[in-house]
C-alpha positions as CSV (number, residue, x, y, z in Angstrom):
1,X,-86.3,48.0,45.1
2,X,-89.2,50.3,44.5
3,X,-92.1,48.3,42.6
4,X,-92.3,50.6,39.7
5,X,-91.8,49.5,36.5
6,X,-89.5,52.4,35.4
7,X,-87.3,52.4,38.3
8,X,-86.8,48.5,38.1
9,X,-85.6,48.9,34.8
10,X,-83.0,51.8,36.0
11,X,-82.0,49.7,38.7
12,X,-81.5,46.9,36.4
13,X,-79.7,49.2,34.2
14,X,-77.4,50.1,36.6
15,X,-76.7,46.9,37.5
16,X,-76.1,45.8,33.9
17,X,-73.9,48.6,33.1
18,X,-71.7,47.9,36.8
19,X,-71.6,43.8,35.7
20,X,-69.9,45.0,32.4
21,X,-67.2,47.7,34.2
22,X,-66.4,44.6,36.9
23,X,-66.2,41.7,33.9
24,X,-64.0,44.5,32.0
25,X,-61.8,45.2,35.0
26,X,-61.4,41.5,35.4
27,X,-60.5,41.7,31.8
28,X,-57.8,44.3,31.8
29,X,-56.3,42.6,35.4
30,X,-56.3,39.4,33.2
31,X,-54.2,41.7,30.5
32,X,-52.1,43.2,33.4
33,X,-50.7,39.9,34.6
34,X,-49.8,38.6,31.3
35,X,-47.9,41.7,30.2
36,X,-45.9,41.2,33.6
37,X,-45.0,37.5,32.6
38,X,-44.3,38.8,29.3
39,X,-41.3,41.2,30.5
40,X,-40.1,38.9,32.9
41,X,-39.8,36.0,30.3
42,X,-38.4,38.7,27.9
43,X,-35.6,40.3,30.8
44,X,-34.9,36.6,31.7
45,X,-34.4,35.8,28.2
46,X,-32.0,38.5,27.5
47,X,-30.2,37.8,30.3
48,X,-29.6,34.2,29.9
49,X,-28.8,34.8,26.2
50,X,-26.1,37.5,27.5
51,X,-24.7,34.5,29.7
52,X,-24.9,31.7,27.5
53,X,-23.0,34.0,24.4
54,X,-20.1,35.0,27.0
55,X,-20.1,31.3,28.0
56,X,-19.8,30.1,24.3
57,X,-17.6,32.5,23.7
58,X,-14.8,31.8,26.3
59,X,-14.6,27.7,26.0
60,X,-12.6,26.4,23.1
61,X,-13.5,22.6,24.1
62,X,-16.0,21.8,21.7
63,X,-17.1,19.0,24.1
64,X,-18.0,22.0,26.5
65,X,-19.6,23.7,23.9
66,X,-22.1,21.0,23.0
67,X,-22.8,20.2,26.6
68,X,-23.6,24.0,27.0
69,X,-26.2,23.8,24.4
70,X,-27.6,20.5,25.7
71,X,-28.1,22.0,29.3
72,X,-29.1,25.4,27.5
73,X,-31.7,23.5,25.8
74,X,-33.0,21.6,28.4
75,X,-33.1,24.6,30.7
76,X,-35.2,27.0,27.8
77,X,-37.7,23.7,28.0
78,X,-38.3,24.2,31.4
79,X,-38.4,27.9,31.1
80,X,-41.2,27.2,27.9
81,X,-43.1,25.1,30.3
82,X,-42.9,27.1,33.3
83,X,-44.5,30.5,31.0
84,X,-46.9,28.4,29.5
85,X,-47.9,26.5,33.4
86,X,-48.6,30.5,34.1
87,X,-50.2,31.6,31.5
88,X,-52.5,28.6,31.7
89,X,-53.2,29.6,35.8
90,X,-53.4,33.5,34.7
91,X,-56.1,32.5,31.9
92,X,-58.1,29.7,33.9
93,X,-58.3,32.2,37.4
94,X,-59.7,34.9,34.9
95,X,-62.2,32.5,33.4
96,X,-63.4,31.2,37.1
97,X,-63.7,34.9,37.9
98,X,-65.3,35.9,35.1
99,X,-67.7,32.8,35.1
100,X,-68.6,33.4,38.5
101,X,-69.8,37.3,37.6
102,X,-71.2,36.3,34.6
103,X,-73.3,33.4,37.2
104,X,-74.0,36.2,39.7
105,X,-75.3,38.5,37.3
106,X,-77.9,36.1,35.9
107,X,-79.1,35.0,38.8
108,X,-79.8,38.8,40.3
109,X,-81.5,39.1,36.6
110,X,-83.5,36.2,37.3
111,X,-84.3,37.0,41.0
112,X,-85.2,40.8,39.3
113,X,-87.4,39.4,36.8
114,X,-89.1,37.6,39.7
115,X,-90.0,40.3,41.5
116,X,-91.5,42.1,38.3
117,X,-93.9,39.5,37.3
118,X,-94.5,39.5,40.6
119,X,-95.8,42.9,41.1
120,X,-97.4,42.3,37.7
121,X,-99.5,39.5,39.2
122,X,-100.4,41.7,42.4
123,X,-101.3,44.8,40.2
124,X,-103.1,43.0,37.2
125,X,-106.4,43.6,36.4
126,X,-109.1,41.2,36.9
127,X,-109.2,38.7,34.1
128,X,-105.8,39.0,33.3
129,X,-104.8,35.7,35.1
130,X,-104.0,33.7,32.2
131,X,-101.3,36.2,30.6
132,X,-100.1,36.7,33.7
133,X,-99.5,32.9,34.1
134,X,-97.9,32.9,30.6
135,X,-95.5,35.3,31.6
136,X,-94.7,33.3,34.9
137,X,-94.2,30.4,32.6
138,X,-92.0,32.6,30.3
139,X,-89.7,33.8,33.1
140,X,-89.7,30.0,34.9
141,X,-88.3,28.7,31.1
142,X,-85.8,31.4,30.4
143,X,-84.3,30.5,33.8
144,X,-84.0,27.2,33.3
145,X,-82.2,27.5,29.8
146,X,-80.0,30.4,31.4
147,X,-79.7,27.7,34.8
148,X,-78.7,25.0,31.9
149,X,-76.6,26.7,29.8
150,X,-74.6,28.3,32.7
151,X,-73.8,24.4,33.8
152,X,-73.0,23.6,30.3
153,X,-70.8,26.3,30.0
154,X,-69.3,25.3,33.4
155,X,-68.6,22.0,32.4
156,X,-67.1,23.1,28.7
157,X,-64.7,25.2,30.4
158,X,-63.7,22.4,33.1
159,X,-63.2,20.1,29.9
160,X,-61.2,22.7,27.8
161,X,-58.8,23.2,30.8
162,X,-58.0,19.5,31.2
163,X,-57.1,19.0,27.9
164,X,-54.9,22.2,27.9
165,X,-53.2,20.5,31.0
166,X,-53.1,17.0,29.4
167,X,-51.6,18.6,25.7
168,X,-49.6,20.8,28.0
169,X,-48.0,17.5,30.1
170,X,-48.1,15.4,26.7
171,X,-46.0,18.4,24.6
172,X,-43.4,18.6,28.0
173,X,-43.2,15.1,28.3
174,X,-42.4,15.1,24.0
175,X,-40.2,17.9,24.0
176,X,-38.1,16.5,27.2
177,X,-37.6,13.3,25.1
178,X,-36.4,15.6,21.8
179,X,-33.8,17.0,23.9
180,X,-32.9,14.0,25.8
181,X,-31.9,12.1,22.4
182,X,-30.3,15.7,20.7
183,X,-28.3,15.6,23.4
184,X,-27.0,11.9,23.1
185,X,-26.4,12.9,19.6
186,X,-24.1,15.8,20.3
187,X,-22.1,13.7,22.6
188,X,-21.9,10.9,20.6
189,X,-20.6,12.9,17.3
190,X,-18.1,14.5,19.8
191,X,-16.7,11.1,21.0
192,X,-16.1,10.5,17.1
């Protein structure tokens, strides 16, 4: 890195503007996958549908006919679960990645910033020490907050995904239960 002002700032420019295009292709992959589970959920959906409809359509037991919901229903709940388990991996693996740029950026801001008031220092004027020690003081606090509020972030996003998992376990757990006693339903009012 040269140790002119103007060609830091291009450099750090650069930088900036290559951050963005990697955070935005992490973006759009993040996009990409979820449009692939999308289609797969939707041509498994049509398919099963197309199966379950010839199914329904060729019993005239009506005991067989509830029991083909029941197992119809149990399997969609597993299905639900199973897209929402991957969109849940999809989101949290783009969120580490895209932490872990965001992190890398900083610090190569904070390492560039450095080096600036570094070369300030060596190139100031005579005198000069005590606004050169302000802006050491400056840079030291702005990484600290960016040093805290990257750990904060980290632990936010660490919280948020547990609780996704625990409402995601709590809704399969609630929803298995649903089924469970529709299905003793069914088959009791068919045994009337």
């Amino acid at each position: 890195m040269s140790n002119l002002p103007g060609d830091q700032v291009v450099v750090s420019q650069r930088a900036g503007f290559e951050a963005l295009s990697d955070m935005w292709i992490k973006a759009f992959s993040c996009i990409e996958k979820l449009t692939e589970l999308n289609l797969r959920a939707i041509q498994s959906t049509l398919a099963e549908n197309q199966a379950i409809a010839r199914a329904a359509l060729s019993t005239s037991d009506t005991q067989e006919l509830f029991a083909l919901q029941t197992r119809r229903a149990q399997a969609a709940m597993e299905e639900v679960q199973s897209y929402w388990r991957h969109v849940y991996n999809i989101m949290s693996g783009a969120q580490a990645e895209l932490a872990a740029s965001v992190q890398s950026h900083f610090e190569q801001r904070q390492q560039d910033a450095q080096v600036f008031v570094e070369t300030v220092a060596k190139n100031a004027p005579v005198g000069t020490e005590a606004a050169v020690n302000a802006l050491q003081s400056v840079i030291a606090a702005a990484n600290e907050a960016t040093n805290a509020t990257i750990e904060a972030s980290k632990r936010a996003a660490e919280q948020a995904q547990e609780i996704a998992k625990n409402n995601g376990a709590a809704a399969a757990s609630a929803s298995n239960g649903v089924i469970k006693q529709a299905a003793d339903q069914a088959r009791t009012a068919t045994k009337r």
